[in-house]
N, C-alpha and C positions, 0 to 999 in steps of 0.2 A: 154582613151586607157591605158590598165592597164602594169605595164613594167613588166620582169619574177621576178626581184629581188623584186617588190613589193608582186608581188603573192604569191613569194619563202615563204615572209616574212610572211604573213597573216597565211601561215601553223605553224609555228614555235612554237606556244603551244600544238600543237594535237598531242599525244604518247609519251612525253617526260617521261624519264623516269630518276630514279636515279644514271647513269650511267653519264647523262649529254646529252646521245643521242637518242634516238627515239627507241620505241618496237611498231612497228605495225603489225602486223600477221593478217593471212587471215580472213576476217568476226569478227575481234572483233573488241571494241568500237571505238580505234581510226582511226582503217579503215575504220568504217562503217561511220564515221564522213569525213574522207577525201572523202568517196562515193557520201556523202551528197554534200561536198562542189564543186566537178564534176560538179553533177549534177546542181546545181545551176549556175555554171560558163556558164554552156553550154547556161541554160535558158537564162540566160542573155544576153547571144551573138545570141539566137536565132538559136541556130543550134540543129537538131534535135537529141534526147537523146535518146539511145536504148543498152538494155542494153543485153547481151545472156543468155543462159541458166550456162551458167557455171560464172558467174559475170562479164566478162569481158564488161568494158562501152564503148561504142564508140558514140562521137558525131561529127555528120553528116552536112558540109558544103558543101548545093549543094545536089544535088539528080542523081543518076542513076548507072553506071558500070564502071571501070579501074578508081578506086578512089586513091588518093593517100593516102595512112595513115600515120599520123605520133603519134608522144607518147611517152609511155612508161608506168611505173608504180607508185602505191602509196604507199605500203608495204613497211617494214620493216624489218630487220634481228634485233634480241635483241640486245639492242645496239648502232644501225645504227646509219650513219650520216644523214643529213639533207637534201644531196643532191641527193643520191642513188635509182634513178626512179622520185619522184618529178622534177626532173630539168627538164624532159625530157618532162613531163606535162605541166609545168609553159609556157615551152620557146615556145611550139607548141602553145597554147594559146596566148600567147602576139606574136608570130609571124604572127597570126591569124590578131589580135587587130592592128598590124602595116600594112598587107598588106590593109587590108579595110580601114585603113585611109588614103592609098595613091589611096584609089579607084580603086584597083584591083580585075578583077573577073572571078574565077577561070576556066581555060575552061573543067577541069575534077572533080568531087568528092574531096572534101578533109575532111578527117575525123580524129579526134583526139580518142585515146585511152588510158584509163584505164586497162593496164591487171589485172586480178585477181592472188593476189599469186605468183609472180615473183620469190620473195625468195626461195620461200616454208622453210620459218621457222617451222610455224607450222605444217605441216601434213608432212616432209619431203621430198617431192621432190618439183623439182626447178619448174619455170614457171608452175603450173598446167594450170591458165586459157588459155596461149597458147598453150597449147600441148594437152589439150580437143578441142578447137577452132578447129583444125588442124586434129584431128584423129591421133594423134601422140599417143595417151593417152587414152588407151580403158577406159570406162566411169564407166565400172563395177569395178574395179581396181581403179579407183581413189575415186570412192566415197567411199572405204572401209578403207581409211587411216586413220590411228588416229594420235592423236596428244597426249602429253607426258600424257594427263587429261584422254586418252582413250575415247575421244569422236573423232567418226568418222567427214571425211568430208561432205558427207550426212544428219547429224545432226546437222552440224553447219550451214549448206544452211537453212536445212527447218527449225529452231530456229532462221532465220530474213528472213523469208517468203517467201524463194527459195524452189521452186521446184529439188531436186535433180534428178527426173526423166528427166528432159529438160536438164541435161549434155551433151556435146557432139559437134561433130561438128558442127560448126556456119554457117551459111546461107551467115552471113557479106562476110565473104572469098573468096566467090565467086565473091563479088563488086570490090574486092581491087585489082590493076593492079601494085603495090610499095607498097614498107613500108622502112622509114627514120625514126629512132630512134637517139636521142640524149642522152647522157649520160654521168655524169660526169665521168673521168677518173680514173681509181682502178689500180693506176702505176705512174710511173715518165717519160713515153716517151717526154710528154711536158711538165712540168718541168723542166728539161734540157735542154727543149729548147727556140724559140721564138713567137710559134705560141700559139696563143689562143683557136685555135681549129684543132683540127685532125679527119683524115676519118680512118675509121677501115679498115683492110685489111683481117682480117679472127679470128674466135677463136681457140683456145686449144681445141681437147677434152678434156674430164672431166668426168668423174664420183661421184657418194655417193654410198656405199659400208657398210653395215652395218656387223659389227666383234663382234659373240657371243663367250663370253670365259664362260666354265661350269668347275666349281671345285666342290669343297667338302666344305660348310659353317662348321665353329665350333669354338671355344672359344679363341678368341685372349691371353689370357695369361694362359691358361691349355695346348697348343698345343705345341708342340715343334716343330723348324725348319723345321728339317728335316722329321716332319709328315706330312708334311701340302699340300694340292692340292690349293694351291692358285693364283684365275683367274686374279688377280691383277696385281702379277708378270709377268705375261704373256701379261698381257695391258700395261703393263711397256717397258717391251722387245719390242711388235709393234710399242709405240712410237719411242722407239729408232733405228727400224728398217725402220719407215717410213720415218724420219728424215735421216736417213747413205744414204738409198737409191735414196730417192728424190735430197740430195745434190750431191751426185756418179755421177746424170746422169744429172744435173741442170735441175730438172721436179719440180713437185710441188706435197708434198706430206701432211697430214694436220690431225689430230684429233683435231678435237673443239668441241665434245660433248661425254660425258659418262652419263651411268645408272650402279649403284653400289646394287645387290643385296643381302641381304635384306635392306643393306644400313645401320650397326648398327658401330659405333666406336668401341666396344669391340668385334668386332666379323669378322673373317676371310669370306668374302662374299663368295656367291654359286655360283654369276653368274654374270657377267660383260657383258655389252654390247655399243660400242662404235661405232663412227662412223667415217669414213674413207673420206678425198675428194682429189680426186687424181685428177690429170691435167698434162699431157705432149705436148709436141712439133708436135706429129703424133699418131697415134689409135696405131700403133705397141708401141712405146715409151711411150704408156699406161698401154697396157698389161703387157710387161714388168717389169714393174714399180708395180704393184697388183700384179703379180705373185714372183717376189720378195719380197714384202711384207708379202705376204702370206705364202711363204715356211719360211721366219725368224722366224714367229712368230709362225708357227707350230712348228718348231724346237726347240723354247722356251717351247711351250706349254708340248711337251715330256718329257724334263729335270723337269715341275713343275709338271707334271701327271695333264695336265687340258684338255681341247679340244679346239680345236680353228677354227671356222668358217668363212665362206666371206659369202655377199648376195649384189648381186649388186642390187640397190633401181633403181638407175636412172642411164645409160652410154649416153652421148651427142656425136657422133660425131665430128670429125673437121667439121668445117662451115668456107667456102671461100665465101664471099660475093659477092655479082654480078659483077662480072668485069668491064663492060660496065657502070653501075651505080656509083658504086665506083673510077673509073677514070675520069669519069665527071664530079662528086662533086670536088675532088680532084684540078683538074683544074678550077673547076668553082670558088672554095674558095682559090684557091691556098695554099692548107693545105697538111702538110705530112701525111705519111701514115704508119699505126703504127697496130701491130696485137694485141689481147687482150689474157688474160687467163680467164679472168670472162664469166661468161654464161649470152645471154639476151635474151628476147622475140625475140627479130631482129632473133639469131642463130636459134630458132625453125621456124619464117616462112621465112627464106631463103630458106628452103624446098621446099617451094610451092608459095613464089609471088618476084621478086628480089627485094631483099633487102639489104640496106646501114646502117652503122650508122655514127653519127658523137660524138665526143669526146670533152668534156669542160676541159681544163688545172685543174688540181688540185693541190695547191704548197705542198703538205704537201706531195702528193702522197700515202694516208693513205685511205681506206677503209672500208667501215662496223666497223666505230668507228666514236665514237663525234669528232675525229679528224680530220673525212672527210672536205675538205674544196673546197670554187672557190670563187676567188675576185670578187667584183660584177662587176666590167671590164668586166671580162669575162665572167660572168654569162650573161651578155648582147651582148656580141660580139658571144654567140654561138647562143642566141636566132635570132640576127642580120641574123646570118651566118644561120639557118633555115629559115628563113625568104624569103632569098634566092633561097635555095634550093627550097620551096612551089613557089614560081615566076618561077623558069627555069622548074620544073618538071608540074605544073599547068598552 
């Protein structure tokens, strides 16, 4: 019986990178590597391995309809920690490994997943394999995505022998009557506190919002100040406008990536292009929040003579998790109840099957960094605590 913090551990060489934390992006090697190691997990536990058209893997304890699922994902943001979707894998598996050794059997479906792409580091938007799964995520549209190389998502499937014609809604979906997702915490709600593990109560909306700024390229030391259309100054300004605003309304406002073109040091760029992730308390306190943003930095854009654009990629919803489901856990672990701002697979199929999640203490309360952390305590008290859940819900 293998425990999660053993499993956790077995992963600990695949994607590391020189940041000290993990880059694993959709369909490359050290995905396709964690793909591998699923699939072999599954084999060995004998549960049947299938996998969709859009990547996401689900293996199959038990056979027929209103299956429970649990999971999460394998991927990575550049960077990442260690625990950001793996745990969520680990701990459904050895929760697996623990109820079979007490000789229990299951009286519905239980099935463990892999989503494809959860991040969306590479192609851009978040959760693709759920939100193709779902029909959230027309199929034509998502396989046309590129990633920073210019290679579409369509060329990345069929360059490791996927079918990108078989995107699309999953058949699985129609099995699953629940879905419990576990996940380390991206916050300090337990932290400060005393439990080891917490039930979600709802997410943030959120969005990714992509901001084209167009100037005039020309010769950084020919030009003079006051000639200049520079799209820079104006990605300058939206920093600091998503930043005034975000903190104005306590939302959450964020640029973590730029494209600078032509990208030369001596030379005033043409075109800047940057990206936006915005997160409020309510969909209005969203908008808000990007229309704000937006009028700043056109206002800046005027004073540099640039242009300044929005393009929303991806808007999510608030997502209230199943009530009924959510209060059961809740009671059932005796765990507080804490809301998130991060986006998970769990938020895309509470749309369509109820769905919970449950939360692992993190002390550092640091995310999508090598500084993500959970003592192996706890790393076993959440597996424990799923384990659980699979027994009351099975």
């Amino acid at each position: 019986m293998a425990t999660a913090t053993a499993l956790l551990a077995g992963l600990e060489g695949v994607g590391r990178d020189s940041s000290g934390g993990y880059t694993r992006l959709a369909w490359d090697g050290p995905t396709l590597e964690l793909r591998e190691w699923f699939a072999a997990e599954a084999i060995r536990r004998g549960l049947e391995l299938v996998e969709d058209g859009n990547g996401n893997q689900l293996a199959w304890w038990g056979s027929g309809t209103d299956a429970l699922l649990v999971g999460s994902h394998l991927d990575s943001v550049r960077g990442g920690g260690a625990f950001d979707g793996p745990l969520g894998v680990v701990s459904a598996l050895a929760a697996i490994d623990a109820l079979r050794a007490e000789g229990f059997a299951p009286s519905r479906p239980v099935a463990v997943a892999n989503f494809s792409d959860e991040e969306g580091a590479r192609f851009g938007v978040a959760c693709l394999g759920s939100r193709l799964a779902t029909g959230v995520l027309a199929p034509q549209h998502a396989l046309g995505l590129r990633d920073d190389d210019g290679t579409t998502l369509a060329e990345a499937m069929a360059a490791q022998g996927r079918d990108p014609g078989a995107a699309g809604p999953s058949a699985w979906l129609e099995r699953v009557g629940a879905f419990v997702e576990l996940h380390v915490e991206q916050g300090r709600w337990l932290a400060d506190g005393d439990a080891a593990v917490g039930v979600a109560s709802a997410i943030w909306p959120h969005g990714r919002y992509r901001l084209d700024l167009s100037g005039q390229g020309n010769h950084a030391g020919t030009t003079a100040m006051a000639d200049r259309h520079d799209p820079m100054l104006t990605y300058a300004a939206a920093v600091m406008a998503a930043a005034a605003a975000a903190q104005e309304a306590d939302q959450r406002a964020t640029f973590g990536r730029v494209l600078v073109q032509p990208g030369n040091t001596n030379a005033i760029p043409a075109q800047v292009t940057a990206w936006l992730d915005a997160r409020a308390d309510s969909e209005v306190a969203l908008e808000r929040l990007v229309e704000r943003i937006l009028a700043d930095t056109r206002a800046a854009a005027a004073v540099n003579g640039t242009s300044a654009d929005l393009t929303a990629e991806s808007v999510s919803p608030a997502v209230a998790f199943d009530a009924v489901l959510r209060d059961r856990l809740a009671g059932l672990l005796e765990a507080p109840v804490l809301p998130t701002g991060a986006g998970h697979d769990a938020g895309i199929l509470a749309g369509h099957v109820p769905t919970a999640m449950l939360f692992v203490r993190n002390p550092t309360g640091i995310s999508h960094s090598p500084l993500e952390y959970a003592e192996d305590a706890d790393v076993e008290a959440g597996a424990v605590a799923l384990a659980r859940v699979i027994r009351e819900l099975a």
